[in-house]
Each structure stands twice: as C-alpha cells, then as structure tokens.
C-alpha positions in Angstrom: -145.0 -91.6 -87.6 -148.1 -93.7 -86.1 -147.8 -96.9 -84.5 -149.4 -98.1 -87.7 -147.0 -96.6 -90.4 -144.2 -98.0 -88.2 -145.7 -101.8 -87.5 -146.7 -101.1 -91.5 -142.3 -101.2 -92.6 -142.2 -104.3 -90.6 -144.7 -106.3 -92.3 -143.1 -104.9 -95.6 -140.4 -106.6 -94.5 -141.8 -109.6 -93.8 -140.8 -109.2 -89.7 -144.0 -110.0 -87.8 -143.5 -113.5 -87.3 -146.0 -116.1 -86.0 -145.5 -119.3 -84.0 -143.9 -120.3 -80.7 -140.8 -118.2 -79.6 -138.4 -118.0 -76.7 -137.8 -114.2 -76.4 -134.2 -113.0 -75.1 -136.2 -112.7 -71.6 -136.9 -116.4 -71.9 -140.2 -115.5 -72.2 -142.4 -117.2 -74.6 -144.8 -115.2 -77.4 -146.9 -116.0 -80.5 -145.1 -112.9 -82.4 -141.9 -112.4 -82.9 -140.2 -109.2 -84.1 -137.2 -110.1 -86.5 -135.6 -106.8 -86.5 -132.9 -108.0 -88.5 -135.3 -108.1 -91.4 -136.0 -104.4 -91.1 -132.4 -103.3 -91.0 -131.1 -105.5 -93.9 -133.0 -102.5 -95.8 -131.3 -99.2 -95.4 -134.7 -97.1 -96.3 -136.5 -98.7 -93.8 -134.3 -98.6 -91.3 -133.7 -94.5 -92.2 -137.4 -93.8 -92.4 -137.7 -95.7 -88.8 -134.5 -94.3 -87.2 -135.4 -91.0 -88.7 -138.6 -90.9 -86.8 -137.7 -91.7 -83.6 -134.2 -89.0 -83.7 -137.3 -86.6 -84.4 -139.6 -87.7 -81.3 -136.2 -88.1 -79.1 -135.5 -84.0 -80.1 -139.3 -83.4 -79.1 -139.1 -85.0 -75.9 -137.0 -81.9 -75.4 -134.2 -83.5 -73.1 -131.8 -80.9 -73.8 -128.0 -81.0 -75.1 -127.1 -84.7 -76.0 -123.3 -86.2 -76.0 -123.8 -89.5 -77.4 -126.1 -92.3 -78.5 -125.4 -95.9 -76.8 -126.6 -99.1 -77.6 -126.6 -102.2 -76.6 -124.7 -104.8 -78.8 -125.8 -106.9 -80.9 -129.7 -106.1 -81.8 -129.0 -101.9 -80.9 -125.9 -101.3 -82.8 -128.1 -100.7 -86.0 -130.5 -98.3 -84.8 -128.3 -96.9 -82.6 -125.7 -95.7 -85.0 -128.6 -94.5 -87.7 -130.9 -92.5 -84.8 -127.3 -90.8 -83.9 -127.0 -90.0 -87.4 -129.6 -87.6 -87.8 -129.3 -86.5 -84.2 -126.1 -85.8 -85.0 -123.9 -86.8 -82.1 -121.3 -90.6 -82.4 -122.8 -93.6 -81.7 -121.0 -96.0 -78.9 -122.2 -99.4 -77.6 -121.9 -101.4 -75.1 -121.2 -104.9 -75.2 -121.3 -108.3 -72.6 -117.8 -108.9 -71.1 -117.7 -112.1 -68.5 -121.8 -111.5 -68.6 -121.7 -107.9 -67.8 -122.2 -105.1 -70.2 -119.3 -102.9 -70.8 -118.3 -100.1 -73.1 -115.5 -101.7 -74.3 -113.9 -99.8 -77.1 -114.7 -96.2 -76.4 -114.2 -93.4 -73.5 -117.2 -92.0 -71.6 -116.4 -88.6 -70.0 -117.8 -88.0 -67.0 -121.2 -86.2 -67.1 -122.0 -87.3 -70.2 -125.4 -87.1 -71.6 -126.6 -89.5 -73.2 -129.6 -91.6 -74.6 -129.7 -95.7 -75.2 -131.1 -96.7 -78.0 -132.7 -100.0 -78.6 -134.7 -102.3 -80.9 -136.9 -103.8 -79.4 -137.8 -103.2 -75.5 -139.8 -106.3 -74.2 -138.8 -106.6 -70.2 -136.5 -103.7 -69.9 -133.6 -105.9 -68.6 -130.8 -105.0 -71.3 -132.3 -101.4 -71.1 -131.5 -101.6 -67.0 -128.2 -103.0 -67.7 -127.2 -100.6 -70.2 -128.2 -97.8 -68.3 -126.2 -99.7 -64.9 -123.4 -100.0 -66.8 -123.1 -96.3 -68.3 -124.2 -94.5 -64.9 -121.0 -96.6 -63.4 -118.7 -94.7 -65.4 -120.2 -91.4 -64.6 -122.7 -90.7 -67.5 -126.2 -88.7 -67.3 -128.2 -91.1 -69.1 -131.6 -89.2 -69.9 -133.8 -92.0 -71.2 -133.8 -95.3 -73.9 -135.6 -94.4 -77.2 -136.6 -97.5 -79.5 -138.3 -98.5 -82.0 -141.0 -100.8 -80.3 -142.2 -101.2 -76.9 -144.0 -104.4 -76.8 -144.5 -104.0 -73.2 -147.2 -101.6 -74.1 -145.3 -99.2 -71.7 -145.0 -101.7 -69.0 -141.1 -102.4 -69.4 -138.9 -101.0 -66.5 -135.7 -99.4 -67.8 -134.5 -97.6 -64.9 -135.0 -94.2 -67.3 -138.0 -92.6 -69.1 -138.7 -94.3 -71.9 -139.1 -92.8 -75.6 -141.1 -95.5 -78.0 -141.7 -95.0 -81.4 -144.2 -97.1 -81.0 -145.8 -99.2 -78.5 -147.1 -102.7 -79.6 -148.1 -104.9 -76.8 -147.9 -108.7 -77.7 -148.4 -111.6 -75.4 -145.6 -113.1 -73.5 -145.9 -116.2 -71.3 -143.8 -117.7 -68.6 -142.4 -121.3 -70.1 -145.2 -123.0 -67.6 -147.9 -121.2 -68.1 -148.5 -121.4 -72.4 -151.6 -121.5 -73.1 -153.0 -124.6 -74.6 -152.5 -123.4 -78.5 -149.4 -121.8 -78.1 -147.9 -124.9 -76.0 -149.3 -127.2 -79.5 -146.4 -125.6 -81.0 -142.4 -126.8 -81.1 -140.6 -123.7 -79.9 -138.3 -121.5 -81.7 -135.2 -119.3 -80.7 -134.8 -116.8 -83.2 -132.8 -113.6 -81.3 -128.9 -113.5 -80.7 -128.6 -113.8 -76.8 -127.8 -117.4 -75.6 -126.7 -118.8 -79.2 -123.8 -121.1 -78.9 
C-alpha cells in the first residue's frame, strides 16, 4: 500500500481536515487527522490495519508476543493490526498521568510491538515504550498508520510507518500569519475535560 492509497481511505472518509488545530503535543497545524473518521468504517480500517500487520511481518522482527497500544486513539488499530498478525492485543492506559497496563499481565521478555494512529512528536510512543520496558518487555518497534513527522518523531524504538505524511506543526508563538487569522480548534481526546 503507497502513501497515496493510504492518505486516499482518509479523504474517503472525509479525515483530512483543514483549519487551525491544537495537536495532542500542543502543537498547532493547518491539517488535522481525524482518525476516528477512518475507524467508524470497519473496511477501511481492515484494509489499513491489514497493510501495516503485512509491512510489520516484512520488517522481519522475529517471533511477536503481543500488540500494545496506547489508549484511547491506538486501541482501534491496535486490536485489528493484532488481528491479522495473529497475537492479543493489550493497551496501555494514563493512571495518575502515567501510562500503565492496567488490565492485563506482561511476562517478562515479552516481545512486543506498539501500535499507534497517528505518530506526530513521538511522546506517547516514548511513554508507551517506558512504561512496557519497566515491566520487563522486549519492545521491538511502534508500527502506525501515519507518521507525520516525516520520520522525524523520536519513539525510543525503530519505527514502522505505513505511511509517512509530513504536515506543518507550529509552536503556539510562532503561527504564521494565516494560520494565526484562524480561531483554534481541539479536536483529539488528550486534555478534554
């Protein structure tokens, strides 16, 4: 699948959005993903998830134990890559601002691969990848569905895109003039009361 067929199922579903957003990073862009719009349709979200199980088995990282995710925006992706990888899905989730794998067992030496959405800065990558390595997991890289770092994102682990599209992203005081013209929206899930 090319960057294009994949960036193609999001404008089908109407998820390449245009304006002024504050990304999860607190960064601010012209474009804004909206995932959710992709995974409210099952054959999307298989064709997608299906592509990127296939480029995670010919990244050739050997024997896999378990997909993990970080909740909210991974759980999706995560559990449908796992599916046709054929290993359980897990995520982890924020407990008193830390991410945690609350609700399942990691054995020690686990192998295992985080798989996101959306990859922008890498921080929820880091975190996951913090978190699992704590309880004594081998994790071997985070696979998602879009890098729009354009490769630049630091997850602490390789990183497996299914496609890289690199959009703008601004510090809050440095928008540039058009962008700034525009009332700013919040559209993701972290920070919502």
């Amino acid at each position: 699948m090319t960057r294009d067929d994949v960036l193609s199922v999001f404008r089908d579903a109407g998820a390449i959005l245009e304006g002024h957003f504050i990304l999860t990073s607190g960064l601010r862009s012209p474009i804004f993903l909206q995932k959710a719009r992709v995974f409210m349709y099952p054959d999307k979200t298989e064709i997608l998830c299906k592509a990127l199980a296939e480029k995670i088995q010919a990244s050739d990282l050997g024997p896999l134990d378990f997909v993990v995710s970080p909740a909210l925006g991974g759980l999706i992706p995560g559990y449908e890559t796992a599916r046709h990888l054929d290993v359980p899905a897990m995520w982890v989730e924020r407990e008193d601002g830390e991410f945690r794998l609350r609700r399942f067992e990691m054995p020690e030496g686990a192998r295992v691969i985080i798989v996101e959405d959306i990859v922008t800065t890498g921080l929820s990558s880091r975190e996951t990848v913090t978190s699992l390595k704590a309880l004594g997991a081998e994790v071997l890289a985070v696979a998602c569905l879009i890098d729009r770092s354009g490769g630049e994102a630091d997850a602490g682990v390789p990183v497996i895109a299914l496609a890289d599209y690199k959009v703008p992203a601004y510090e809050p005081d440095n928008l540039p003039p058009e962008l700034a013209a525009l009332p700013a929206v919040k559209p993701g899930s972290r920070g919502l009361a």
